[in-house]
N, C-alpha and C positions, 0 to 999 in steps of 0.2 A: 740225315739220320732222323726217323721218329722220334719226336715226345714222348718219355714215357710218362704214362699217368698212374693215380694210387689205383686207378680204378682196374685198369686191366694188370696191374701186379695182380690184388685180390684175386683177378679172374684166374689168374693163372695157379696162384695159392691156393686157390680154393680146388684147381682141378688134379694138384698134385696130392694133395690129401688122398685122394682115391687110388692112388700105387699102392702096386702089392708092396709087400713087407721088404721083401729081399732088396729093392729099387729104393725104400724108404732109407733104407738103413745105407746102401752105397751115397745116395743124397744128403746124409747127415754129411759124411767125407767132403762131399764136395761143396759146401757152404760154408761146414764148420761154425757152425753158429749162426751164421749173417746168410739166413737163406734168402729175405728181402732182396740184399744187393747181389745175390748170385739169379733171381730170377732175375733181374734186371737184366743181366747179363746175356741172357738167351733171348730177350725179349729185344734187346738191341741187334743182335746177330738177324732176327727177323721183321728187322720194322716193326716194332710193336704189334705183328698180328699174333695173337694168344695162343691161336690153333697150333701155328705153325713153329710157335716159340715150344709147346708142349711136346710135338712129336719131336722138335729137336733135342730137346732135355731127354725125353723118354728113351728116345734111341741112343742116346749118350749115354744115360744108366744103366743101359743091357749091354750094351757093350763092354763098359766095367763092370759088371758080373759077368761076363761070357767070357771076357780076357782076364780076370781076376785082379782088377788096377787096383786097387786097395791096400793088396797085399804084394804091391811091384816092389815095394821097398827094402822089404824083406828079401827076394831073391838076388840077390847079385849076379852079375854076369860074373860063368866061371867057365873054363879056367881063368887063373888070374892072369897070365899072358895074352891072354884073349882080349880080358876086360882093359889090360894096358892097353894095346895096339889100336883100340877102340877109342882112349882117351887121349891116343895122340894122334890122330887121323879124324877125330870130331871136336875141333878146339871149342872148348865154351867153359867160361866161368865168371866169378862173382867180381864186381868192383866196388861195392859200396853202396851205397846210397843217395839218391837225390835230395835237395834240401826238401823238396816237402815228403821224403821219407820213401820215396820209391825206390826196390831193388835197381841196381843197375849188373844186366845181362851181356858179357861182351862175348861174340861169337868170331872167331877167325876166320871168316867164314871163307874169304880167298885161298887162306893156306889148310884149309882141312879136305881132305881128299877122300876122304870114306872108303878107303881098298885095302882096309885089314883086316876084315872079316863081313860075311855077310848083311844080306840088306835087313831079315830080321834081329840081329843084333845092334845093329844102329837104331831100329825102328824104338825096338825093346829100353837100350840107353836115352833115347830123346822121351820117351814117355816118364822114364824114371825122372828126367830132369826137368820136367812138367810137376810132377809129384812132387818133388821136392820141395820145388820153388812152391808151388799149391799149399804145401803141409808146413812147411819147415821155413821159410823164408818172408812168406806174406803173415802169416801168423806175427815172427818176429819181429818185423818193422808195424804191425797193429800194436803190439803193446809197449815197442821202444816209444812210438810217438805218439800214443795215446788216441789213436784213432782208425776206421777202419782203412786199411789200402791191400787194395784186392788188384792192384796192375802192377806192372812192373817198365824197367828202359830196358831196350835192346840196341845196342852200339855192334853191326854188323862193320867189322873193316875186313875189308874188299881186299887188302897188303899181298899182292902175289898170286890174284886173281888170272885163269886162265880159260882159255875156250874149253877144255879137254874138261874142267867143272861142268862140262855140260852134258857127259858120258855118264853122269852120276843122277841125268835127272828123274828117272823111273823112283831113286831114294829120295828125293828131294820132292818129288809131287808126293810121295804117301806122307813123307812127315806134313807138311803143307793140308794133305787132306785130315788129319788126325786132329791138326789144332787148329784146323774151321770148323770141324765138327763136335770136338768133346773141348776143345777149350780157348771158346770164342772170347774175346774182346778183354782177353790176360796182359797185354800188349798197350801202355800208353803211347809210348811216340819210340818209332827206330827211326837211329839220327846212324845214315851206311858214310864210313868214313875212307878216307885212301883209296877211294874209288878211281880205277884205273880210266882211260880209253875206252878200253873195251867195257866195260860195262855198261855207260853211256849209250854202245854202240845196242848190245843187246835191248837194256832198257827201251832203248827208243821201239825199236821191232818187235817189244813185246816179251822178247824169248824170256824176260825172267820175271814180267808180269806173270807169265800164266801158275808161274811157279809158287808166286806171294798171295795167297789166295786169302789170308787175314793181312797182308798189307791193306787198306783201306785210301782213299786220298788224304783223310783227316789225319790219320796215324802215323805216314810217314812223313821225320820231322823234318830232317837236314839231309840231302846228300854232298859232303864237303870233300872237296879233292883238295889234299892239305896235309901234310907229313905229320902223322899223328902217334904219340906210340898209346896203344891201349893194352892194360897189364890183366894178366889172366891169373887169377886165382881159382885152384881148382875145385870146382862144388863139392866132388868125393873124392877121399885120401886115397 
Protein backbone atom coordinates (compact mmCIF):
# COMPACT_ATOMS: atom_id res chain seq x y z
CA UNK A 1 0.00 0.00 0.00
CA UNK A 2 1.25 3.64 -0.67
CA UNK A 3 2.15 6.20 1.93
CA UNK A 4 -0.08 8.68 2.03
CA UNK A 5 1.38 12.01 2.41
CA UNK A 6 -0.24 15.74 3.59
CA UNK A 7 1.08 16.78 0.46
CA UNK A 8 -0.80 14.93 -2.12
CA UNK A 9 -4.05 15.04 0.03
CA UNK A 10 -3.73 18.95 -0.47
CA UNK A 11 -3.12 18.09 -4.20
CA UNK A 12 -6.07 16.33 -4.23
CA UNK A 13 -8.02 18.96 -2.08
CA UNK A 14 -7.14 21.46 -3.83
CA UNK A 15 -8.23 19.78 -7.33
CA UNK A 16 -11.63 18.90 -5.87
CA UNK A 17 -12.48 22.49 -5.06
CA UNK A 18 -12.90 23.01 -8.81
CA UNK A 19 -16.30 20.53 -8.95
CA UNK A 20 -19.21 21.74 -10.22
CA UNK A 21 -21.69 22.57 -7.58
CA UNK A 22 -24.07 19.48 -7.96
CA UNK A 23 -20.70 16.99 -7.41
CA UNK A 24 -19.81 19.47 -4.42
CA UNK A 25 -22.93 19.12 -2.63
CA UNK A 26 -23.27 14.93 -3.45
CA UNK A 27 -19.38 15.21 -1.71
CA UNK A 28 -20.43 16.89 1.29
CA UNK A 29 -22.76 13.31 1.80
CA UNK A 30 -20.05 11.35 1.28
CA UNK A 31 -17.53 12.77 3.91
CA UNK A 32 -19.91 14.22 6.13
CA UNK A 33 -17.57 16.51 7.56
CA UNK A 34 -14.25 14.50 7.61
CA UNK A 35 -13.37 15.10 3.78
CA UNK A 36 -9.47 14.75 4.75
CA UNK A 37 -10.09 11.11 5.72
CA UNK A 38 -12.60 10.41 2.92
CA UNK A 39 -9.82 11.65 0.25
CA UNK A 40 -7.56 9.41 1.82
CA UNK A 41 -9.83 6.99 1.11
CA UNK A 42 -9.64 7.19 -2.78
CA UNK A 43 -6.07 8.06 -2.58
CA UNK A 44 -5.52 4.56 -1.04
CA UNK A 45 -7.83 2.62 -3.58
CA UNK A 46 -5.11 4.33 -6.16
CA UNK A 47 -1.66 3.99 -4.66
CA UNK A 48 -1.46 7.56 -3.81
CA UNK A 49 -1.49 8.61 -7.61
CA UNK A 50 -3.69 12.04 -7.25
CA UNK A 51 -4.63 11.86 -10.95
CA UNK A 52 -6.14 8.82 -10.69
CA UNK A 53 -7.38 8.99 -7.03
CA UNK A 54 -9.56 12.29 -8.64
CA UNK A 55 -11.14 10.64 -11.63
CA UNK A 56 -12.13 7.89 -9.25
CA UNK A 57 -13.81 10.32 -6.74
CA UNK A 58 -15.19 12.32 -9.84
CA UNK A 59 -16.77 9.38 -11.44
CA UNK A 60 -18.10 8.04 -8.15
CA UNK A 61 -19.81 11.60 -7.70
CA UNK A 62 -21.66 11.34 -11.12
CA UNK A 63 -22.80 8.31 -10.63
CA UNK A 64 -24.61 9.40 -7.25
CA UNK A 65 -26.10 12.05 -9.11
CA UNK A 66 -26.97 10.07 -12.08
CA UNK A 67 -28.35 7.22 -9.86
CA UNK A 68 -29.76 9.66 -7.19
CA UNK A 69 -27.74 7.82 -4.11
CA UNK A 70 -28.45 10.60 -1.80
CA UNK A 71 -31.72 10.19 -1.79
CA UNK A 72 -31.70 5.92 -1.68
CA UNK A 73 -32.85 6.13 1.69
CA UNK A 74 -35.77 7.73 1.17
CA UNK A 75 -37.13 5.29 -1.42
CA UNK A 76 -37.89 1.93 -0.11
CA UNK A 77 -38.23 -1.16 -1.98
CA UNK A 78 -41.89 -1.66 -2.72
CA UNK A 79 -44.08 -3.72 -2.63
CA UNK A 80 -43.45 -4.63 0.85
CA UNK A 81 -43.49 -8.60 -0.04
CA UNK A 82 -41.09 -7.75 -2.34
CA UNK A 83 -38.82 -5.87 0.06
CA UNK A 84 -39.42 -9.11 2.53
CA UNK A 85 -38.40 -11.78 0.08
CA UNK A 86 -35.35 -9.55 -0.63
CA UNK A 87 -34.51 -9.54 3.25
CA UNK A 88 -34.61 -13.11 3.61
CA UNK A 89 -32.72 -14.27 0.49
CA UNK A 90 -29.87 -11.42 1.27
CA UNK A 91 -28.91 -12.21 4.91
CA UNK A 92 -26.95 -9.22 6.35
CA UNK A 93 -27.16 -7.40 9.63
CA UNK A 94 -25.65 -5.63 12.54
CA UNK A 95 -23.67 -7.23 15.57
CA UNK A 96 -22.37 -4.57 17.54
CA UNK A 97 -19.23 -3.27 17.69
CA UNK A 98 -15.60 -3.80 18.03
CA UNK A 99 -13.67 -2.63 21.06
CA UNK A 100 -11.85 -0.01 19.25
CA UNK A 101 -15.67 0.99 18.17
CA UNK A 102 -15.91 -0.60 14.60
CA UNK A 103 -19.33 -1.68 13.22
CA UNK A 104 -19.52 -5.26 12.95
CA UNK A 105 -21.32 -6.43 9.50
CA UNK A 106 -22.48 -10.17 9.61
CA UNK A 107 -23.44 -11.51 6.05
CA UNK A 108 -24.80 -15.07 5.67
CA UNK A 109 -23.53 -15.16 2.92
CA UNK A 110 -23.58 -19.27 2.36
CA UNK A 111 -27.27 -19.32 3.04
CA UNK A 112 -28.37 -16.20 1.09
CA UNK A 113 -29.48 -17.26 -2.21
CA UNK A 114 -30.68 -14.02 -4.18
CA UNK A 115 -33.72 -15.73 -6.21
CA UNK A 116 -36.62 -13.62 -4.83
CA UNK A 117 -36.58 -11.10 -6.95
CA UNK A 118 -34.50 -9.47 -9.61
CA UNK A 119 -30.75 -8.58 -9.85
CA UNK A 120 -31.78 -4.73 -9.74
CA UNK A 121 -33.39 -5.08 -6.69
CA UNK A 122 -30.60 -6.67 -4.81
CA UNK A 123 -28.24 -4.19 -6.49
CA UNK A 124 -30.67 -1.28 -5.24
CA UNK A 125 -30.86 -3.11 -1.36
CA UNK A 126 -26.93 -3.62 -1.21
CA UNK A 127 -26.32 0.18 -2.05
CA UNK A 128 -28.99 1.10 0.49
CA UNK A 129 -27.03 -0.80 2.91
CA UNK A 130 -23.81 0.97 2.05
CA UNK A 131 -25.82 4.19 2.75
CA UNK A 132 -26.80 3.21 5.74
CA UNK A 133 -23.81 1.97 7.22
CA UNK A 134 -22.06 5.54 5.46
CA UNK A 135 -24.94 7.90 7.05
CA UNK A 136 -26.32 6.13 9.97
CA UNK A 137 -23.91 3.85 11.56
CA UNK A 138 -20.21 5.20 11.12
CA UNK A 139 -21.60 8.71 12.07
CA UNK A 140 -22.79 6.78 15.31
CA UNK A 141 -19.89 4.84 16.56
CA UNK A 142 -17.79 8.63 15.81
CA UNK A 143 -19.66 10.11 18.42
CA UNK A 144 -20.36 6.98 20.75
CA UNK A 145 -16.34 6.85 20.91
CA UNK A 146 -15.39 10.12 20.56
CA UNK A 147 -13.44 9.72 17.49
CA UNK A 148 -13.40 9.57 13.81
CA UNK A 149 -14.15 5.62 12.29
CA UNK A 150 -15.06 5.69 8.91
CA UNK A 151 -14.58 1.40 8.44
CA UNK A 152 -16.38 -1.05 9.60
CA UNK A 153 -15.93 -5.56 10.29
CA UNK A 154 -17.46 -7.89 7.97
CA UNK A 155 -17.89 -11.68 9.45
CA UNK A 156 -18.80 -13.43 6.03
CA UNK A 157 -20.13 -17.28 7.34
CA UNK A 158 -19.85 -19.33 4.57
CA UNK A 159 -22.89 -22.01 7.00
CA UNK A 160 -24.56 -23.92 4.09
CA UNK A 161 -22.38 -22.69 1.28
CA UNK A 162 -23.01 -24.39 -1.96
CA UNK A 163 -21.73 -24.67 -5.71
CA UNK A 164 -25.23 -23.63 -7.17
CA UNK A 165 -23.92 -19.86 -5.04
CA UNK A 166 -22.15 -19.70 -8.10
CA UNK A 167 -25.28 -19.43 -10.59
CA UNK A 168 -25.69 -16.14 -8.72
CA UNK A 169 -22.30 -14.71 -9.88
CA UNK A 170 -23.36 -12.10 -12.71
CA UNK A 171 -25.25 -10.44 -8.96
CA UNK A 172 -22.29 -10.94 -7.11
CA UNK A 173 -19.59 -9.25 -9.64
CA UNK A 174 -21.86 -6.10 -9.96
CA UNK A 175 -22.31 -5.60 -6.13
CA UNK A 176 -18.28 -6.31 -5.98
CA UNK A 177 -17.88 -3.80 -8.92
CA UNK A 178 -20.03 -1.07 -7.04
CA UNK A 179 -17.98 -1.15 -3.80
CA UNK A 180 -14.53 -1.06 -5.57
CA UNK A 181 -15.72 1.72 -7.27
CA UNK A 182 -17.98 4.16 -5.10
CA UNK A 183 -16.97 2.62 -1.86
CA UNK A 184 -13.45 1.68 -1.63
CA UNK A 185 -11.48 0.84 1.65
CA UNK A 186 -15.20 0.91 3.84
CA UNK A 187 -14.00 -2.53 4.95
CA UNK A 188 -11.29 -3.05 7.95
CA UNK A 189 -10.60 -6.71 8.16
CA UNK A 190 -13.38 -9.81 6.85
CA UNK A 191 -12.71 -12.63 9.29
CA UNK A 192 -15.07 -15.72 6.49
CA UNK A 193 -16.21 -18.06 9.29
CA UNK A 194 -17.85 -21.91 8.94
CA UNK A 195 -16.21 -22.04 5.87
CA UNK A 196 -16.96 -25.28 4.11
CA UNK A 197 -14.67 -27.75 1.87
CA UNK A 198 -15.69 -26.28 -0.91
CA UNK A 199 -14.84 -22.94 -0.46
CA UNK A 200 -11.28 -23.73 0.03
CA UNK A 201 -11.61 -25.56 -2.98
CA UNK A 202 -13.01 -22.42 -5.06
CA UNK A 203 -10.68 -20.16 -3.18
CA UNK A 204 -7.72 -21.85 -4.14
CA UNK A 205 -8.82 -21.73 -8.27
CA UNK A 206 -9.56 -18.46 -7.83
CA UNK A 207 -13.41 -18.80 -8.53
CA UNK A 208 -14.31 -16.44 -5.76
CA UNK A 209 -11.03 -14.33 -5.93
CA UNK A 210 -12.46 -12.81 -9.00
CA UNK A 211 -15.49 -12.01 -7.17
CA UNK A 212 -13.85 -10.09 -3.92
CA UNK A 213 -12.52 -7.31 -5.92
CA UNK A 214 -12.19 -5.03 -2.44
CA UNK A 215 -10.90 -8.11 -0.66
CA UNK A 216 -7.33 -6.82 -0.54
CA UNK A 217 -4.47 -9.41 1.01
CA UNK A 218 -4.08 -6.88 4.06
CA UNK A 219 -7.87 -6.90 4.70
CA UNK A 220 -8.72 -10.28 4.78
CA UNK A 221 -8.45 -11.24 8.46
CA UNK A 222 -9.21 -14.86 9.40
CA UNK A 223 -10.73 -17.73 7.34
CA UNK A 224 -11.82 -20.12 10.48
CA UNK A 225 -13.47 -23.46 9.81
CA UNK A 226 -14.84 -23.69 13.30
CA UNK A 227 -18.72 -24.10 14.29
CA UNK A 228 -19.47 -20.54 14.97
CA UNK A 229 -23.04 -19.25 15.56
CA UNK A 230 -23.08 -15.59 14.22
CA UNK A 231 -26.45 -13.59 15.20
CA UNK A 232 -28.24 -11.36 12.66
CA UNK A 233 -29.81 -8.43 13.59
CA UNK A 234 -31.73 -6.84 11.04
CA UNK A 235 -30.38 -3.06 9.66
CA UNK A 236 -34.17 -2.22 8.48
CA UNK A 237 -37.48 -3.19 10.46
Amino acid sequence: MAFITEEIIKQLQTQMEKIDEPLKITFQNVHNGYQRENLVRFLKARDGNVSNAQKMLIDCLNWRVQNEIDDILTKPITPTDVYRAIRNSQLVGTSGNTKEGLPVIAIGAGLSTFDNASINYYVQSHIQMNEYRDRVMLPRATKKYGRYIGTCVKILDMTGLRLSALNQIKLLSAISTIDDLNYPEKTETYYIVNAPYIFSSCWKVGILRSLALTFTIYSIGQILQCSCTVQFKCIFK
